[in-house]
NUFI-662820 format. One record per residue (C-alpha): x, y, z; residue in one letter; residue number from 1. Coordinates in steps of 0.05 Angstrom, whole numbers, plus 5000, padded with zeros to 4 digits. Example, Ala and Ser with C-alpha at 12.3 -4.5 7.8 and 13.67 -1.06 7.14 Angstrom:
<pts>
<c1: 5246; c2: 4910; c3: 5156; rest: A; nr: 1>
<c1: 5273; c2: 4979; c3: 5143; rest: S; nr: 2>
</pts>
This chain:
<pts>
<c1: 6917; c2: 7502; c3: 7888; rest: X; nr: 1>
<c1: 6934; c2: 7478; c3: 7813; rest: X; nr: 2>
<c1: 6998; c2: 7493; c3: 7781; rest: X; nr: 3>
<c1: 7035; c2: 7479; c3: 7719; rest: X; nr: 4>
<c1: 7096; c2: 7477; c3: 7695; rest: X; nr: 5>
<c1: 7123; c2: 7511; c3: 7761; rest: X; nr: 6>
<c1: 7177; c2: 7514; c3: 7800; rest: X; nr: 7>
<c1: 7165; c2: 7514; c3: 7869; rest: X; nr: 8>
<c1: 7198; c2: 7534; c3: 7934; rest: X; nr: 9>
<c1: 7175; c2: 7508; c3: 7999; rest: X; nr: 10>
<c1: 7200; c2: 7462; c3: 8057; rest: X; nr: 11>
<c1: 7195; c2: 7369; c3: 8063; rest: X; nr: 12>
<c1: 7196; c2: 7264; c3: 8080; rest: X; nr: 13>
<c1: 7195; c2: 7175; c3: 8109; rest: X; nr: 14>
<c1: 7243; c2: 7132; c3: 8126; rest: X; nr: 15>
<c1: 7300; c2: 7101; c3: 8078; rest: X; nr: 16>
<c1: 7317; c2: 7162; c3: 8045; rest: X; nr: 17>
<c1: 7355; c2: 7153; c3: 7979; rest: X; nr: 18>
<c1: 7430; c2: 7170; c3: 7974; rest: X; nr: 19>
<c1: 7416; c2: 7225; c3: 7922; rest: X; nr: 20>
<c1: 7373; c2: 7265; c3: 7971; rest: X; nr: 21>
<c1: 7439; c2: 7276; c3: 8012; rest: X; nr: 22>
<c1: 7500; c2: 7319; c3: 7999; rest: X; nr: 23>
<c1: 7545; c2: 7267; c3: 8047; rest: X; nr: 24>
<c1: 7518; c2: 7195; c3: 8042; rest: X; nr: 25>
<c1: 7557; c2: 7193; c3: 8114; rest: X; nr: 26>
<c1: 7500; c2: 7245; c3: 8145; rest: X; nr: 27>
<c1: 7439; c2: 7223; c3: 8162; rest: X; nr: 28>
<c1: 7374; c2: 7251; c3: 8142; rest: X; nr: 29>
<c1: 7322; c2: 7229; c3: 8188; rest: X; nr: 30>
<c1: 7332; c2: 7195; c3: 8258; rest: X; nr: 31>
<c1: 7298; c2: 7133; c3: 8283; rest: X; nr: 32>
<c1: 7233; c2: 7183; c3: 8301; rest: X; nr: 33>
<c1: 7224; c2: 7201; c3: 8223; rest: X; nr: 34>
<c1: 7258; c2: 7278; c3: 8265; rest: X; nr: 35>
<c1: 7304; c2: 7314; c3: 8219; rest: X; nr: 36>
<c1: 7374; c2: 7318; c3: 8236; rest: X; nr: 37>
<c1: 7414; c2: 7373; c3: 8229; rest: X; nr: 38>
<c1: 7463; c2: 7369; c3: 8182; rest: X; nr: 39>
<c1: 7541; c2: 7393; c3: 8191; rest: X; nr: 40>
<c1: 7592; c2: 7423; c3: 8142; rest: X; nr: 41>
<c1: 7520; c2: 7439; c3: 8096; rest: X; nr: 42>
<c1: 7542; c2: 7479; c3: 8024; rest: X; nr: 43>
<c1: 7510; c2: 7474; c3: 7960; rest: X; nr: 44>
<c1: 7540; c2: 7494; c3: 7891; rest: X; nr: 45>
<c1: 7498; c2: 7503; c3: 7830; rest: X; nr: 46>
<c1: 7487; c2: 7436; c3: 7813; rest: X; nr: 47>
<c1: 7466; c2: 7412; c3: 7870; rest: X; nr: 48>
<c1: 7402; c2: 7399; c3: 7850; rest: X; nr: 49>
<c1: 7406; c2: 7371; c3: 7781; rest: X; nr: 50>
<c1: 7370; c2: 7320; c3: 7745; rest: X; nr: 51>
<c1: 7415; c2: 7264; c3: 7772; rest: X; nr: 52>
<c1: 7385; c2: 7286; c3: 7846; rest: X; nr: 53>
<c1: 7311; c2: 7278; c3: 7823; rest: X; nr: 54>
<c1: 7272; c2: 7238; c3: 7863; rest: X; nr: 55>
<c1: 7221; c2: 7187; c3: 7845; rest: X; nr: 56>
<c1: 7145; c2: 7179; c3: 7882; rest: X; nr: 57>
<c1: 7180; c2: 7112; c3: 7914; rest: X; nr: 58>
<c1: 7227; c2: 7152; c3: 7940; rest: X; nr: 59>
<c1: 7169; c2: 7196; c3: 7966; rest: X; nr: 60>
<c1: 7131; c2: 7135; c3: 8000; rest: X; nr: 61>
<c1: 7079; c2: 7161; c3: 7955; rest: X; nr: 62>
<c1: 7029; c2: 7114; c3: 7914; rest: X; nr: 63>
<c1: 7037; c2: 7123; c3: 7834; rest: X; nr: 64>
<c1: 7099; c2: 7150; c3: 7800; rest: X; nr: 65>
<c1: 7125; c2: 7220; c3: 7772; rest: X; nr: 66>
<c1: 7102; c2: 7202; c3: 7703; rest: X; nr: 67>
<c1: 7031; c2: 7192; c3: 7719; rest: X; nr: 68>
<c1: 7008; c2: 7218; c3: 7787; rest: X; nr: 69>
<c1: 7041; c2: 7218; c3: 7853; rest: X; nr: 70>
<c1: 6986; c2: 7219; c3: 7919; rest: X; nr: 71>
<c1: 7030; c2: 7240; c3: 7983; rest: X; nr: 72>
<c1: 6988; c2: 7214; c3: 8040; rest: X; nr: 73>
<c1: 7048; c2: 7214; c3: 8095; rest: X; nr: 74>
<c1: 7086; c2: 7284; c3: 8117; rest: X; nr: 75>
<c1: 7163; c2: 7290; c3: 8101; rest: X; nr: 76>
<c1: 7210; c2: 7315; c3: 8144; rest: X; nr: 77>
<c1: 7267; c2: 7335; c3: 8110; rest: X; nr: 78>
<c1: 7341; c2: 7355; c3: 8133; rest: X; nr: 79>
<c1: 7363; c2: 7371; c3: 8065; rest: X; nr: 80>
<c1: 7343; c2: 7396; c3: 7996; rest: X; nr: 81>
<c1: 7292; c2: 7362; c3: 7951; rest: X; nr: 82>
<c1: 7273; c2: 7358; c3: 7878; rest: X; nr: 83>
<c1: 7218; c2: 7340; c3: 7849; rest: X; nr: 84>
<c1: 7221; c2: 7327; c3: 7774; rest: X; nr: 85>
<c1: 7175; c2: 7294; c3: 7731; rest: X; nr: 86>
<c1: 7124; c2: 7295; c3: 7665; rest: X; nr: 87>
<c1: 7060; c2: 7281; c3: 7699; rest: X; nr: 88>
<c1: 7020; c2: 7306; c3: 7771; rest: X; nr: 89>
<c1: 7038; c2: 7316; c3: 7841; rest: X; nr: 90>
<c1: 6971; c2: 7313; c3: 7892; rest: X; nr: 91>
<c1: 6989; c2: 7322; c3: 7965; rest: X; nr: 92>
<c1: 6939; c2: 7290; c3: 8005; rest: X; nr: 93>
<c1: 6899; c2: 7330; c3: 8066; rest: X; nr: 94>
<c1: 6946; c2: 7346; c3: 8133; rest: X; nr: 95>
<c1: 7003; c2: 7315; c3: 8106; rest: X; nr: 96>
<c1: 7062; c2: 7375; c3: 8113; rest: X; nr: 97>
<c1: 7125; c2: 7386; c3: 8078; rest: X; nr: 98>
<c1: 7172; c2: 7413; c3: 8125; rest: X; nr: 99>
<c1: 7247; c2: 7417; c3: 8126; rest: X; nr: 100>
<c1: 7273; c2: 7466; c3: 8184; rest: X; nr: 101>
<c1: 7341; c2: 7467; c3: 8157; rest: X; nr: 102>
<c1: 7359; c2: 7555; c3: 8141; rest: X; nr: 103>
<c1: 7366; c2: 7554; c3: 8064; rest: X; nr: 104>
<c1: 7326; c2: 7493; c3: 8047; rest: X; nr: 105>
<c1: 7305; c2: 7486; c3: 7985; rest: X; nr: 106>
<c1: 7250; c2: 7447; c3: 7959; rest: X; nr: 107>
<c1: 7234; c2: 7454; c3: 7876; rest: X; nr: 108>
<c1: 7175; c2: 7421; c3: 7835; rest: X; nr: 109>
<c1: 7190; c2: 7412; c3: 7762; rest: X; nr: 110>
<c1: 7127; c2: 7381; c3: 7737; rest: X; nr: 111>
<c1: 7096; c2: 7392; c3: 7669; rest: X; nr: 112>
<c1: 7024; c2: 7357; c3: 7706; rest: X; nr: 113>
<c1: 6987; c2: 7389; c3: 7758; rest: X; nr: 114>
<c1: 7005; c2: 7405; c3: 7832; rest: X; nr: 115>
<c1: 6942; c2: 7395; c3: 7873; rest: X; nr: 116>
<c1: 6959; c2: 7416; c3: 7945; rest: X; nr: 117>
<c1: 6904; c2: 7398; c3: 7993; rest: X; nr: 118>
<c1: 6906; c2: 7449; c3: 8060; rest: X; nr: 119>
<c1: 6854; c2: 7460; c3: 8104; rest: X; nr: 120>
<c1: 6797; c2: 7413; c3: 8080; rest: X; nr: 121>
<c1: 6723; c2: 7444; c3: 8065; rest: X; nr: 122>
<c1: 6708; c2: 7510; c3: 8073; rest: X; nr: 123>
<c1: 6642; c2: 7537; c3: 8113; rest: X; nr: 124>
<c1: 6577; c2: 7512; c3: 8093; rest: X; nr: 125>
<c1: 6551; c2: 7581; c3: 8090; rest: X; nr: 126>
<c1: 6582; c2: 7647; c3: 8087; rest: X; nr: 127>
<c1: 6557; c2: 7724; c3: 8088; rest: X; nr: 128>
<c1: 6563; c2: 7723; c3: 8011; rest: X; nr: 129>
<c1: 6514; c2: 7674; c3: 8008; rest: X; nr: 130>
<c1: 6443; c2: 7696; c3: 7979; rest: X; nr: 131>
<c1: 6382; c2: 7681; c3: 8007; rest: X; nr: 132>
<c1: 6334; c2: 7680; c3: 7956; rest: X; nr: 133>
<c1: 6313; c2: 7626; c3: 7908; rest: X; nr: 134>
<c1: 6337; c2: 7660; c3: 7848; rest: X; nr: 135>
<c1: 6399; c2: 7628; c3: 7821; rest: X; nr: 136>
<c1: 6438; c2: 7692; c3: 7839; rest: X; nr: 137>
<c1: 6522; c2: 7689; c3: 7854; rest: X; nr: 138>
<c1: 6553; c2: 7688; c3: 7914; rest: X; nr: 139>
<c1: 6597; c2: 7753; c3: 7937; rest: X; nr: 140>
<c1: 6657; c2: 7766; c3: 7964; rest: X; nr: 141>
<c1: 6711; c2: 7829; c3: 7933; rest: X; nr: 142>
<c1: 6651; c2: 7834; c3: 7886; rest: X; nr: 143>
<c1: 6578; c2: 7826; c3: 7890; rest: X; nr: 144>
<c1: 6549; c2: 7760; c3: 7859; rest: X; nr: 145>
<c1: 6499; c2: 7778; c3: 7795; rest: X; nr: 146>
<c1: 6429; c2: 7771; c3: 7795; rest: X; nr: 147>
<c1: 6376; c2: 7759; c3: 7736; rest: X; nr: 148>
<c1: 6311; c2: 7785; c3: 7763; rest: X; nr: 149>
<c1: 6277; c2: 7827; c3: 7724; rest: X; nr: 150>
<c1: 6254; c2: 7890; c3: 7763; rest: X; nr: 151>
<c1: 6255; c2: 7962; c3: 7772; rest: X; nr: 152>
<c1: 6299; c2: 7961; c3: 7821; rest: X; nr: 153>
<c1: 6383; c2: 7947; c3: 7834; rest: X; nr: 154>
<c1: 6395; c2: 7873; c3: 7840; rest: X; nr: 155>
<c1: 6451; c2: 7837; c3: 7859; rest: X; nr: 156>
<c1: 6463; c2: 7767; c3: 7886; rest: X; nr: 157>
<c1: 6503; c2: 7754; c3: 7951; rest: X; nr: 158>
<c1: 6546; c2: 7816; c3: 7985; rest: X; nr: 159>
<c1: 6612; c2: 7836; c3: 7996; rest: X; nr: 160>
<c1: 6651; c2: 7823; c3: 8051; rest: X; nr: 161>
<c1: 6718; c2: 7826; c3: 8092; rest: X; nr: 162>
<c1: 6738; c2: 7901; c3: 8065; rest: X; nr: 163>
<c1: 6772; c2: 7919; c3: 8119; rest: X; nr: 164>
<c1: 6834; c2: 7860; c3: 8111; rest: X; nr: 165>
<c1: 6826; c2: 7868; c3: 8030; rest: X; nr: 166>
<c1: 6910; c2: 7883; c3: 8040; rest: X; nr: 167>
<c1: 6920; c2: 7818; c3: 8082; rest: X; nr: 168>
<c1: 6848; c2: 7774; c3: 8056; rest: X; nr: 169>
<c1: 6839; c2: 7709; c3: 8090; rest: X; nr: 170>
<c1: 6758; c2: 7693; c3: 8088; rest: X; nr: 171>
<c1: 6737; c2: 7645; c3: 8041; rest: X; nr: 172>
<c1: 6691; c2: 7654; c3: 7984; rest: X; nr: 173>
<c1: 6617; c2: 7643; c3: 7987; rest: X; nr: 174>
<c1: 6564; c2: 7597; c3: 7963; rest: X; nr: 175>
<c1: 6526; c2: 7613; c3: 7896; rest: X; nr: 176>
<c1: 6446; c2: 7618; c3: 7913; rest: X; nr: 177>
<c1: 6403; c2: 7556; c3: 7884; rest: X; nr: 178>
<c1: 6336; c2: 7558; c3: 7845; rest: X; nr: 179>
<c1: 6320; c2: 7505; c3: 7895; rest: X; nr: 180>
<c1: 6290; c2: 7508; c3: 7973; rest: X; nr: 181>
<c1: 6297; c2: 7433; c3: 7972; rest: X; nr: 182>
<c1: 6370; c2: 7416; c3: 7937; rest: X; nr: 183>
<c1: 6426; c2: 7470; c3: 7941; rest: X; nr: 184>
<c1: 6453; c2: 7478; c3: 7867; rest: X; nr: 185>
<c1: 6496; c2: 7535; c3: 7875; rest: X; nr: 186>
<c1: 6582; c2: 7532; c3: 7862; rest: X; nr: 187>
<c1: 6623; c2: 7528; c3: 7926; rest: X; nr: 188>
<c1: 6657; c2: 7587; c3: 7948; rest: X; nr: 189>
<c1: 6737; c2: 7596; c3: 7929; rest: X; nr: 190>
<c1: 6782; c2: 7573; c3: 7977; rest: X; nr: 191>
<c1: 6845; c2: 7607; c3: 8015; rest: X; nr: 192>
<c1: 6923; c2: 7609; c3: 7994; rest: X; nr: 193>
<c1: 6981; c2: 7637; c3: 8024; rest: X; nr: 194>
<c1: 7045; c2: 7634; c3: 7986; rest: X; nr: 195>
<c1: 7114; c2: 7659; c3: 8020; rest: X; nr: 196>
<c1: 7179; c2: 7655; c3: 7985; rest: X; nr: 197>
<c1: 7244; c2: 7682; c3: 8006; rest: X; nr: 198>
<c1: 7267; c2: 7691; c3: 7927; rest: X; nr: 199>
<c1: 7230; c2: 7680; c3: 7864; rest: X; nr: 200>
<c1: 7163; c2: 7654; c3: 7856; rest: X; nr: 201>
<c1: 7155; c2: 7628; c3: 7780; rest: X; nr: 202>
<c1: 7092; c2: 7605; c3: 7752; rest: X; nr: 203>
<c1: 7079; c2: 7576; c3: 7689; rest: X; nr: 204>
<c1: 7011; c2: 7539; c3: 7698; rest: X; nr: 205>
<c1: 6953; c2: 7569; c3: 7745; rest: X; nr: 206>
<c1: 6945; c2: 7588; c3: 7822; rest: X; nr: 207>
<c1: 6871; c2: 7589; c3: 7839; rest: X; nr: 208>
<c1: 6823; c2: 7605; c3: 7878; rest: X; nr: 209>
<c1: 6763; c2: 7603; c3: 7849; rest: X; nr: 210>
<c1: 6679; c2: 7606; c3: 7858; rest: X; nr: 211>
<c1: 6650; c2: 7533; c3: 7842; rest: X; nr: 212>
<c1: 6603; c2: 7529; c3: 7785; rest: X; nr: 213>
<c1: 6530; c2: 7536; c3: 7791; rest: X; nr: 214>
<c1: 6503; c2: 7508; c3: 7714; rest: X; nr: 215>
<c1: 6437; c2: 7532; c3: 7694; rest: X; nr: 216>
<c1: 6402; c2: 7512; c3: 7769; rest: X; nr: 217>
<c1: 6450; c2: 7560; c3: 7818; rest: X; nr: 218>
<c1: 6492; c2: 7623; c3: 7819; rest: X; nr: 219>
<c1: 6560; c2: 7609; c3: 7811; rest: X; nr: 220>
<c1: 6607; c2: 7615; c3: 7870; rest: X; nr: 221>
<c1: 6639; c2: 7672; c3: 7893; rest: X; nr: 222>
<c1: 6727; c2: 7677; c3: 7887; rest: X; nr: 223>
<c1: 6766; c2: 7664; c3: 7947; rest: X; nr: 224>
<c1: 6830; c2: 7699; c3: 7980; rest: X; nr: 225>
<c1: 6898; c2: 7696; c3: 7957; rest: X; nr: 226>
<c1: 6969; c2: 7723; c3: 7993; rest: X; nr: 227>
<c1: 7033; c2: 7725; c3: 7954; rest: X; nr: 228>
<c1: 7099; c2: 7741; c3: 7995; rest: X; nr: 229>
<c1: 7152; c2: 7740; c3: 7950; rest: X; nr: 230>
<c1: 7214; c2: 7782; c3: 7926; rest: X; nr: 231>
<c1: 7201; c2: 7759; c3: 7857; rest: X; nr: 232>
<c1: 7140; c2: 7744; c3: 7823; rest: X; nr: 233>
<c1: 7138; c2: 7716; c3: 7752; rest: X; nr: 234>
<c1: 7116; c2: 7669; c3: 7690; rest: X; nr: 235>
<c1: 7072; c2: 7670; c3: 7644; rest: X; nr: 236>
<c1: 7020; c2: 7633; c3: 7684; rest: X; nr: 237>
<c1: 6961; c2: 7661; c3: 7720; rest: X; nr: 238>
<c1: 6936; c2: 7676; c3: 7795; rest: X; nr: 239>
<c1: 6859; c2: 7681; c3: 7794; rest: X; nr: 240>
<c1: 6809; c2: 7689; c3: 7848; rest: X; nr: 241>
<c1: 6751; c2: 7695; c3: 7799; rest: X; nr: 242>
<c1: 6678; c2: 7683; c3: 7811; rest: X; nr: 243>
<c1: 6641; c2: 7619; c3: 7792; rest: X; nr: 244>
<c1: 6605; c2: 7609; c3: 7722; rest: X; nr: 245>
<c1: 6524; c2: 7600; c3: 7743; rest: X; nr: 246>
<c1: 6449; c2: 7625; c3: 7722; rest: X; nr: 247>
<c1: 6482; c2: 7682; c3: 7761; rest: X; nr: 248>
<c1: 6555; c2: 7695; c3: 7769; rest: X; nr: 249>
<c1: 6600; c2: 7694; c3: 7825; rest: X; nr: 250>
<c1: 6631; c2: 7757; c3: 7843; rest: X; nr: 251>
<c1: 6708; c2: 7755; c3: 7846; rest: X; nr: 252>
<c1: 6747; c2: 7749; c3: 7908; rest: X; nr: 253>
<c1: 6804; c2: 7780; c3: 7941; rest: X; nr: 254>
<c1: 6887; c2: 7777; c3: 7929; rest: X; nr: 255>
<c1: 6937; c2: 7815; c3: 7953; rest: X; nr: 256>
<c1: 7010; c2: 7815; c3: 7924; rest: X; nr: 257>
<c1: 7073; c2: 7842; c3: 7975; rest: X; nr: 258>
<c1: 7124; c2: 7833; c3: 7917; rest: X; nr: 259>
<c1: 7179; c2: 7884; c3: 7892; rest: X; nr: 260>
<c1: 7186; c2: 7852; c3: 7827; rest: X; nr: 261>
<c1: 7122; c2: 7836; c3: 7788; rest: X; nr: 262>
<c1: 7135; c2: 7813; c3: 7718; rest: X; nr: 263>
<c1: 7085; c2: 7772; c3: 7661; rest: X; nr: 264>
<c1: 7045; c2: 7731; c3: 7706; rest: X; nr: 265>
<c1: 6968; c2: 7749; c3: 7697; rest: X; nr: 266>
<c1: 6930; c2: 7769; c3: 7760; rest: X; nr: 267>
<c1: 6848; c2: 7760; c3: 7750; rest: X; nr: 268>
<c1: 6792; c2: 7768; c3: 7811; rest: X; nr: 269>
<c1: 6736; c2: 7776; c3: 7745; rest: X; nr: 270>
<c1: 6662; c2: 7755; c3: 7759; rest: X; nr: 271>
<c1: 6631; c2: 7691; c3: 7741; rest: X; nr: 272>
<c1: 6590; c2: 7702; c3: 7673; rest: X; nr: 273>
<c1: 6521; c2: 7694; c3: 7680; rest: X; nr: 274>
<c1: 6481; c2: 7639; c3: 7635; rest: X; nr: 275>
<c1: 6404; c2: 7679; c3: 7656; rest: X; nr: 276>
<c1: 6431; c2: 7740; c3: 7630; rest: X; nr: 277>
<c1: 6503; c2: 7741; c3: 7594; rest: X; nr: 278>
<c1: 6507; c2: 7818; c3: 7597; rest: X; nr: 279>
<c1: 6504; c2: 7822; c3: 7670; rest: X; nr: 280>
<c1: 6570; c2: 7777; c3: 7697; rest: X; nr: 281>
<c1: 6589; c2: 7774; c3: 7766; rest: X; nr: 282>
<c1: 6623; c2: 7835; c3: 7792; rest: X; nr: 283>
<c1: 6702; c2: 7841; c3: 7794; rest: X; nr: 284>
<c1: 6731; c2: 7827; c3: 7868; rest: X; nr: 285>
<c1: 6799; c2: 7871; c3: 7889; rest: X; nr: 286>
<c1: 6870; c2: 7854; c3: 7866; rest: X; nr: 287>
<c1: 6911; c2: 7892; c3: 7925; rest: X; nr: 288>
<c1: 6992; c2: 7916; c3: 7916; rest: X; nr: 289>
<c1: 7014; c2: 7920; c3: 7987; rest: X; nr: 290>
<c1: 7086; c2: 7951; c3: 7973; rest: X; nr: 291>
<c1: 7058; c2: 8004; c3: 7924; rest: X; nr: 292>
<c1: 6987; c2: 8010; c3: 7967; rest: X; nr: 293>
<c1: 6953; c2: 8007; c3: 7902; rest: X; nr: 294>
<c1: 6884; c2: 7974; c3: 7893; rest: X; nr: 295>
<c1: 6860; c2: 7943; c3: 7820; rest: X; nr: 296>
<c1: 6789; c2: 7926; c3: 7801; rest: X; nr: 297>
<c1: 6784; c2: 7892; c3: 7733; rest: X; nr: 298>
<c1: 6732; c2: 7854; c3: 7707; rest: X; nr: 299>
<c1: 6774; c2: 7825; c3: 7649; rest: X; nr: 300>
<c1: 6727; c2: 7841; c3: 7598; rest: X; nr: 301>
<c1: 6661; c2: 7814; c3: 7622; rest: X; nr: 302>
<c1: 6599; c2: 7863; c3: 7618; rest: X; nr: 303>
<c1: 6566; c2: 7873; c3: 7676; rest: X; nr: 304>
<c1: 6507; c2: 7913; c3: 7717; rest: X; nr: 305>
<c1: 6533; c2: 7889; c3: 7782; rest: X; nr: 306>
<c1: 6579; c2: 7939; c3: 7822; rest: X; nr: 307>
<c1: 6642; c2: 7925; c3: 7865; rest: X; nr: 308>
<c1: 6621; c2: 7969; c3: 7931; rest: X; nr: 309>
<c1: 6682; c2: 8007; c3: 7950; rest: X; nr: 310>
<c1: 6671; c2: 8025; c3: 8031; rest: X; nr: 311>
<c1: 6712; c2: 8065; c3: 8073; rest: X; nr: 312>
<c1: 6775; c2: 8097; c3: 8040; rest: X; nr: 313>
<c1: 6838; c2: 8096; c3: 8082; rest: X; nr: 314>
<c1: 6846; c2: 8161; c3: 8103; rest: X; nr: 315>
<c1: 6916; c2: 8163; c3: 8144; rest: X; nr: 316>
<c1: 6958; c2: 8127; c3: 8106; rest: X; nr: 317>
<c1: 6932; c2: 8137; c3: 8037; rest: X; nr: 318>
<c1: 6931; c2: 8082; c3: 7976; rest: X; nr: 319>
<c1: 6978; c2: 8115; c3: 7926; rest: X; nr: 320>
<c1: 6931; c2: 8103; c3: 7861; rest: X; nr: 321>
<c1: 6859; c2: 8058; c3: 7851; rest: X; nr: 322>
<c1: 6844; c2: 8031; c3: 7780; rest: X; nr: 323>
<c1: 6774; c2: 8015; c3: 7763; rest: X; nr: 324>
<c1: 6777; c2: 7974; c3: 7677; rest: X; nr: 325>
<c1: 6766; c2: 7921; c3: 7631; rest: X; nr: 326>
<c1: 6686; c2: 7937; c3: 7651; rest: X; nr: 327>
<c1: 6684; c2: 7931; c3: 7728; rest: X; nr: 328>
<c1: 6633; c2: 7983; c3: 7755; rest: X; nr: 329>
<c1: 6658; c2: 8006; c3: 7822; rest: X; nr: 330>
<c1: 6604; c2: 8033; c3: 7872; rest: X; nr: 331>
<c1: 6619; c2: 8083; c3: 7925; rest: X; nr: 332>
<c1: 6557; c2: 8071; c3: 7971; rest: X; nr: 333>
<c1: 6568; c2: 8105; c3: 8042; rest: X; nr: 334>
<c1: 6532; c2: 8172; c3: 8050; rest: X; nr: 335>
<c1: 6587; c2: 8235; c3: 8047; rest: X; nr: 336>
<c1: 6643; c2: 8182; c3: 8032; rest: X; nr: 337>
<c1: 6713; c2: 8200; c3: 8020; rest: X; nr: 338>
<c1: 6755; c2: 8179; c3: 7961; rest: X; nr: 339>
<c1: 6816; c2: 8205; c3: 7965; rest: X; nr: 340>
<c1: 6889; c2: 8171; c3: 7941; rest: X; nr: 341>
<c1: 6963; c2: 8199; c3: 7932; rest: X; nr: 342>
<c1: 6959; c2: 8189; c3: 7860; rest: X; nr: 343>
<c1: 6910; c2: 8171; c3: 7814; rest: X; nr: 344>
<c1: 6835; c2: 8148; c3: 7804; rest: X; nr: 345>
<c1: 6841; c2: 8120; c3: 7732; rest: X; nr: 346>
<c1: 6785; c2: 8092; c3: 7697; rest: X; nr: 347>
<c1: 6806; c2: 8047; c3: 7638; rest: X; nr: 348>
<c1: 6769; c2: 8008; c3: 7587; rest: X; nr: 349>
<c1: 6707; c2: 8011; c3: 7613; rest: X; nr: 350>
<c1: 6714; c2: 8015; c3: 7673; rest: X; nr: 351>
<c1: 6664; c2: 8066; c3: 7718; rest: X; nr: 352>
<c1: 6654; c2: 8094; c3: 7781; rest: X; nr: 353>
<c1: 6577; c2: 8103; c3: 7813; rest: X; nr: 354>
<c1: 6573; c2: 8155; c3: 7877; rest: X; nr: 355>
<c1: 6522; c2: 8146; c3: 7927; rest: X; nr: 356>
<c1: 6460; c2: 8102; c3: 7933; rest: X; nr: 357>
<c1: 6402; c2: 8121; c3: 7886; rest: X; nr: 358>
<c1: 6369; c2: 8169; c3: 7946; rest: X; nr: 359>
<c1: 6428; c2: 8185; c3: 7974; rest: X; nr: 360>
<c1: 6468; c2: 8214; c3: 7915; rest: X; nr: 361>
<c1: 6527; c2: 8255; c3: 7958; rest: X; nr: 362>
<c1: 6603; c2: 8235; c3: 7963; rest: X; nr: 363>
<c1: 6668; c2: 8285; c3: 7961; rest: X; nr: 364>
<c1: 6706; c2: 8277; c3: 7921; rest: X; nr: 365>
</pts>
């Protein structure tokens, strides 16, 4: 995950703790065990966290400074908040954990750099999205990857997947194809990212999950899955599970928002474009509002042949309103399928809706 300019909210520390991470130099922060310790008497007042509490990469037991770039390669514990302020990077190193169990903790990154959190280390070699020809063709995942064979009949790269938990997606993206049987060329799949945060979630820089690159020898990468819990969402930055960039592109992946304010912050699950043919990008993954059960495919612009396949409608609960724009070409494939929503079916800007496979042309509607 890459962010800029953000302010964060999360829960996390070493041993000698600096005075200015406590509110009472008299409590202690961590016992002999590096185990928080609860704190007594425990208020905060606007200021709490100012510049003056700002710790330094030192402080952190981390290796660099907050100037330059900070690697965290131990886990804090923390029993108390924590800021994080500085004009360069933050990278925190694989299975180390922030955690501070404290009810009302707050933890807040102020970095004009990157944030580079590493989770849950490499994804799956090979996923369903994954072609398996030798064509240079994108991965899939919300969206099909793009292929650039030249034939009579439909093409498309790798397929979609995971559907069914498009409200809740937690499947990674999947490998771009390679022009190769001997060396594998394609981008990596996007990975996963689950955000909860009891308040406001403000970004300023970018969230991503993207498809790897594939260059001129492999498809690009299909987009992985993102989940954002939070009460508020906003910035001016940018959450994106887009496809890869390859001789085909990756088709965009999966994210889900459960947020009842939603303001500036651009949301993008776009294909990968295609270098073999620049008119055919990948196809545009699924962008999911859980509070308003409303689903967006956008492909942001990019022209495209490749359709997102939209499978079994809910039909119990239904989604209150499905938006197909910005050129995504959504595909209704499943013989007498039902598309049916509280609201609307809008298709904006391009955007278009196909019904039933070439021999099978019947769906209600």
């Amino acid at each position: 995950m890459t962010s800029r300019n953000s302010n964060g909210i999360g829960n996390c520390w070493d041993n000698d703790i600096p005075p200015q991470l406590l509110f009472k130099k008299s409590e202690p922060f961590l016992n002999e065990n590096y185990d928080a310790v609860p704190t007594k008497n425990f208020e905060k007042t606007p200021s709490t966290l100012s510049h003056n509490n700002s710790v330094s990469c030192d402080d952190l037991k981390g290796v660099g400074s907050l100037s330059g770039t900070c690697i965290l390669n131990s886990s804090l514990h923390l029993v108390n908040d924590l800021l994080i302020l500085g004009t360069g990077s933050i990278e925190v190193a694989p299975h180390v954990l922030i955690t501070c169990p404290i009810k009302g903790c707050l933890i807040s990154f102020n970095i004009s750099g990157n944030a580079k959190i590493a989770l849950g280390g490499p994804p799956p070699a090979q996923t369903s999205g994954t072609p398996s020809l030798y064509d240079g063709a994108g991965g899939g995942h919300g969206g099909r990857g793009a292929s650039c064979l030249k034939s009579n009949r439909t093409n498309w790269g790798g397929d979609v997947y995971a559907w069914s938990t498009l409200s809740d997606p937690w499947s990674y993206g999947s490998k771009g194809g390679s022009t190769s049987s001997e060396k594998q060329y394609g981008g990596d799949g996007g990975g996963r990212i689950l955000l909860i945060v009891k308040d406001t979630l403000h970004v300023d820089g970018f969230i991503t999950a993207e498809g790897g690159q594939g260059g001129l020898d492999g498809g690009g990468g299909s987009g992985g899955s993102i989940m954002v819990h939070a009460f508020k969402l906003n910035g001016n930055g940018t959450i994106s599970a887009a496809g890869g960039s390859g001789w085909g592109g990756g088709g965009g992946g999966r994210i889900s928002l459960e947020c009842y304010s939603i303001q500036d912050v651009k949301i993008t699950v776009h294909g990968g474009q295609s270098f073999g043919c620049p008119e055919n990008a990948g196809a545009a993954g699924t962008a999911y509002d859980k509070l308003l059960s409303s689903l967006k495919v956008s492909n942001d612009y990019f022209t495209t042949h490749t359709e997102t396949p939209l499978l079994d409608f809910p039909t119990t609960i239904l989604w209150s309103n499905v938006y197909v724009e910005c050129n995504a070409k959504a595909l209704v494939p499943l013989l007498w399928s039902r598309v049916q929503v509280r609201g609307q079916i809008r298709l904006l800007d391009g955007g278009s809706i196909c019904f039933g496979l070439s021999k099978y042309g019947v769906s209600e509607f």
